[in-house]
C-alpha positions as CSV (number, residue, x, y, z in Angstrom):
1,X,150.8,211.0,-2.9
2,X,152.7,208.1,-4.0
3,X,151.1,208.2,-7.4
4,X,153.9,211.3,-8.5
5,X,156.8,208.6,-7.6
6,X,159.0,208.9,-10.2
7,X,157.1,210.7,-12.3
8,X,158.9,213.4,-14.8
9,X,156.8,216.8,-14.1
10,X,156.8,220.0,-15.2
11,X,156.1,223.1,-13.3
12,X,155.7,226.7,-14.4
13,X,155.3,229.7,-12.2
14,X,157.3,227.7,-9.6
15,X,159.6,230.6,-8.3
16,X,156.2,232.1,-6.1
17,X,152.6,231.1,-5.2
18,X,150.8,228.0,-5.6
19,X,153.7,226.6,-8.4
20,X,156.4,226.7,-5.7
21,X,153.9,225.3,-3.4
22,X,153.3,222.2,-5.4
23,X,156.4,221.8,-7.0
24,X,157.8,221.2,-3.2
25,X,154.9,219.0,-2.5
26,X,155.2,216.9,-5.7
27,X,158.9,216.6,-4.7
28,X,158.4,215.5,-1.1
29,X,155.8,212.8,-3.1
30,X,159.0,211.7,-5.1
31,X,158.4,213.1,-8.4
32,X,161.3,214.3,-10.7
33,X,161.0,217.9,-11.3
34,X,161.3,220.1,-14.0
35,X,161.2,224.5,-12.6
36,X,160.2,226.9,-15.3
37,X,160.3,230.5,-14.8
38,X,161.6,234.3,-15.3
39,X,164.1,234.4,-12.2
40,X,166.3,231.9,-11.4
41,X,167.2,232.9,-8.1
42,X,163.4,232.2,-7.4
43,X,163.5,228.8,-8.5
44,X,166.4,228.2,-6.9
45,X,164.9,229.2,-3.6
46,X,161.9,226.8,-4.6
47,X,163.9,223.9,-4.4
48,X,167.3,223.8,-5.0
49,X,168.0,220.2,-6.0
50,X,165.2,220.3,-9.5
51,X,166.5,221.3,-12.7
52,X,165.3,225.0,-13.5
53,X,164.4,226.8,-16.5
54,X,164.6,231.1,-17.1
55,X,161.8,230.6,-19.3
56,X,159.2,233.5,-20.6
57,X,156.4,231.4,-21.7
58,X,154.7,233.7,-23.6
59,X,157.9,234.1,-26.0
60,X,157.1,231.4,-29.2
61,X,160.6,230.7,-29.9
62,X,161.7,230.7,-26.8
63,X,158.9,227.8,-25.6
64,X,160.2,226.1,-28.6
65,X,163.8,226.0,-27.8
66,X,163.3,224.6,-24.7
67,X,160.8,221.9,-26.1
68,X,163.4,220.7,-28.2
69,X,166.0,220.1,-25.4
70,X,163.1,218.6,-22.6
71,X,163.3,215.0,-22.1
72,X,160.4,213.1,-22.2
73,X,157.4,214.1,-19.3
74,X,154.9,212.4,-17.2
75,X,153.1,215.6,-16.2
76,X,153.0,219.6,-16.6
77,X,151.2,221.9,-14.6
78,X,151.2,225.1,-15.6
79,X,150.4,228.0,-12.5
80,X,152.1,230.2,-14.1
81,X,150.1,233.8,-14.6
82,X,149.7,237.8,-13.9
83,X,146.6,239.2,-12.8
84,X,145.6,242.8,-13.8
85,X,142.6,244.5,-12.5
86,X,140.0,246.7,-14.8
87,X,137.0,246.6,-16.4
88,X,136.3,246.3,-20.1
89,X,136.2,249.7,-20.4
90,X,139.1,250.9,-18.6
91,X,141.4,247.9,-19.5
92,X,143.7,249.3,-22.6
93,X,144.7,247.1,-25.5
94,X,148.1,246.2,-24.8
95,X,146.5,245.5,-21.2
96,X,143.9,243.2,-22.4
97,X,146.6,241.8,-24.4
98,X,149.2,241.5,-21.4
99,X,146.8,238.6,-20.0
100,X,145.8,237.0,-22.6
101,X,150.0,236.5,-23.2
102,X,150.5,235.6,-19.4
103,X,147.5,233.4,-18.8
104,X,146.4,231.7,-22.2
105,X,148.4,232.4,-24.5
106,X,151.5,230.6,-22.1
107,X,149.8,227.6,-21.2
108,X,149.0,227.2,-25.4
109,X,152.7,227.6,-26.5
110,X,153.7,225.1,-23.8
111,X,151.1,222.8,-24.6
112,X,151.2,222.9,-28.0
113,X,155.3,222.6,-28.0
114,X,155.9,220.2,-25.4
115,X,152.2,217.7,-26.5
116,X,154.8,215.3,-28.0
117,X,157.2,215.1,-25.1
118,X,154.6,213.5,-22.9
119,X,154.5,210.2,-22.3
120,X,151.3,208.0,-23.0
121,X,149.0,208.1,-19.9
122,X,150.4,211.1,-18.6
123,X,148.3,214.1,-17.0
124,X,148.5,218.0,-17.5
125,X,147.0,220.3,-14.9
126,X,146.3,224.5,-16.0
127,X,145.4,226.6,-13.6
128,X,142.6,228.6,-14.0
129,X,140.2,230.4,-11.9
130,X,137.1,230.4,-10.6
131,X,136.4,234.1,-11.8
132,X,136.5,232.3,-15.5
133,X,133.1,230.9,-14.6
134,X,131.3,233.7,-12.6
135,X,132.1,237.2,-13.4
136,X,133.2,239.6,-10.6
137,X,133.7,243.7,-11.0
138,X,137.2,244.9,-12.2
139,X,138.5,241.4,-13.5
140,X,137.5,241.6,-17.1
141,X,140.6,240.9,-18.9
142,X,142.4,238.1,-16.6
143,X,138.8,236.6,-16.3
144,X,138.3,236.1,-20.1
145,X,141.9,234.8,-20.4
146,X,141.1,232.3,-17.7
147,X,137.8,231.3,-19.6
148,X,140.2,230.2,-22.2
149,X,142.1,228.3,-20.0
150,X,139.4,226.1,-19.4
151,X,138.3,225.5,-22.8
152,X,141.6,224.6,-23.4
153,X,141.9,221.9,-20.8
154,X,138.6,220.0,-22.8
155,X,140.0,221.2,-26.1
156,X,143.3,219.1,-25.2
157,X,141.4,216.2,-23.1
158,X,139.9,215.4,-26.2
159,X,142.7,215.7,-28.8
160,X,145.1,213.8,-26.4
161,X,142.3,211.2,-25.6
162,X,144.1,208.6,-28.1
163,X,147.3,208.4,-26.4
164,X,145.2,208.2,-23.1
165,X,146.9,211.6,-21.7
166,X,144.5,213.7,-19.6
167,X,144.4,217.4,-19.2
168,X,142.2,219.4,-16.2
169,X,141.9,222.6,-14.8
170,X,141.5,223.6,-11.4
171,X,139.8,227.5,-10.2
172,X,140.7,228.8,-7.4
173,X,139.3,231.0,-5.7
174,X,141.4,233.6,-3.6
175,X,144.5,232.4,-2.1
176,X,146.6,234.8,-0.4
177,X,149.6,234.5,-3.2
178,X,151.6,237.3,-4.2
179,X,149.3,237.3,-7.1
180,X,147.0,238.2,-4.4
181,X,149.2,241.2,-2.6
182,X,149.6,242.7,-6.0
183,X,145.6,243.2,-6.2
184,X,145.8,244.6,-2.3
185,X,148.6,247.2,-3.2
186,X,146.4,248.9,-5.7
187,X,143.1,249.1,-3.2
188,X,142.1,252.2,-1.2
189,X,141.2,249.7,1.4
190,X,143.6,246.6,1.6
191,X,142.3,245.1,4.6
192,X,138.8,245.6,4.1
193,X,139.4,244.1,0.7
194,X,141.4,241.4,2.0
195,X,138.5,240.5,4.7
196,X,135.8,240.7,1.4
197,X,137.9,238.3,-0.3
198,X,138.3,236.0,2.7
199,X,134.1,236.4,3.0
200,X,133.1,235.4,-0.5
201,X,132.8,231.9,-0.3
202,X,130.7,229.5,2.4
203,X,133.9,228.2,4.4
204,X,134.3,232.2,5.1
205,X,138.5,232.1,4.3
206,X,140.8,232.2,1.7
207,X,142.2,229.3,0.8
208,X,145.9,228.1,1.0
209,X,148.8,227.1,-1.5
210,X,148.9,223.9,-0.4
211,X,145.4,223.0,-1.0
212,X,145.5,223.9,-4.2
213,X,148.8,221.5,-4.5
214,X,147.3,219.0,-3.6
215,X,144.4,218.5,-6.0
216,X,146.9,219.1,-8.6
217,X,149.0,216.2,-7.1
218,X,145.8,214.4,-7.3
219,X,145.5,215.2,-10.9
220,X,148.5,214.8,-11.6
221,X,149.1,211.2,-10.3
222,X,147.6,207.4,-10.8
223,X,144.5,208.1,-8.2
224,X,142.5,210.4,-10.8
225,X,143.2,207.8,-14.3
226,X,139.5,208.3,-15.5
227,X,139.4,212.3,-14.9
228,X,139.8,214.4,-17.9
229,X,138.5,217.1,-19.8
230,X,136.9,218.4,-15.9
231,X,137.4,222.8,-14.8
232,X,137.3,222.0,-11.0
233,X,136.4,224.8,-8.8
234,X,138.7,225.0,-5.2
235,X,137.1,228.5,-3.9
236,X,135.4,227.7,-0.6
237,X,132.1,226.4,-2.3
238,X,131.7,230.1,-3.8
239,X,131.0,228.5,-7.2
240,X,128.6,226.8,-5.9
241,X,126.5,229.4,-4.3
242,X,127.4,232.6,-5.8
């Protein structure tokens, strides 16, 4: 991965999950690091040595403070998000709400804040999912927020095109994250939903952090100059299929 060396990059959701997975992989590629995220003592434990940031993404004001003391960046990607289960007609209104704040309307702020600190020819990943492209039961509201998140990614490929910075999104599939615990807890059947989830894709397993990392760190970095404005599933091949 020596196309992150010495890059400036931003990571949110970095105390847990796939952030702190990449955030330690984009630093043992030599990238500079940048740790956004609600608890410091979880960014801390990420990786000790980047500067961190107790940030709430969703707050407006707050996003803009901190653009207006960020130095200049090569890169963002931005893995923070909550997940919530329910349909569309059990999901509440300040539910719905909840994850549109955590998984669209946090990746907006940032973007829209920090466009102008990126440098020309840099790269911004968003995590979305691949449950934005094919509907599952008892997803409704984190699925529609991580629709957005796509459309955002080609939204900004293009309005960034000039200054020749790119902007994907990845969808994953299930990863055993704690994103992924918190669905278990609320389950009758934790391990027969756990084996469901590993069974829903061709490969027949969940995937891991690291995977994920990595085709950000592709992404992210000199190999992947001509990609933009792409939603690229990582589930297994269950996109493809299913």
């Amino acid at each position: 991965m020596s196309g992150l060396r010495g890059k400036r990059i931003l990571v949110t959701g970095a105390g847990s999950g796939i952030g702190r997975a990449a955030a330690r992989l984009f630093w043992d590629s030599g990238a500079e690091l940048i740790l956004a995220g609600r608890r410091l003592a979880e960014l801390q434990e990420t990786l000790w040595v980047a500067k961190h940031v107790v940030l709430d993404h969703t707050d407006d004001a707050a996003v803009a403070a901190f653009a207006a003391e960020c130095p200049e960046l090569d890169g963002m990607f931005l893995a923070a998000g909550q997940l919530a289960m329910g349909s569309v007609a059990s999901t509440s209104l300040p539910e719905f709400e909840g994850m549109l704040a955590a998984n669209l309307r946090g990746p907006w702020l940032l973007c829209h804040h920090l466009g102008d600190r990126l440098r020309e020819g840099g790269s911004v990943v968003l995590v979305g999912s691949n449950i934005g492209l094919r509907a599952i039961p008892d997803s409704a509201a984190y699925s529609v927020a991580k629709a957005g998140v796509h459309m955002l990614a080609k939204v900004l490929a293009l309005e960034w095109a000039p200054r020749r910075i790119r902007c994907n999104a990845i969808a994953p599939g299930p990863v055993h994250t704690p994103m992924v615990d918190v669905r278990l807890s609320g389950s009758e059947d934790p391990d027969g939903d756990l084996a469901r989830l590993s069974a829903v894709n061709p490969l027949g397993r969940m995937g891991t952090e690291v995977e994920v990392a990595l085709l950000a760190a592709h992404l992210l970095g000199n190999e992947s100059t001509w990609t933009t404005g792409t939603v690229i599933p990582i589930d297994g091949g269950a996109t493809a299929v299913f």
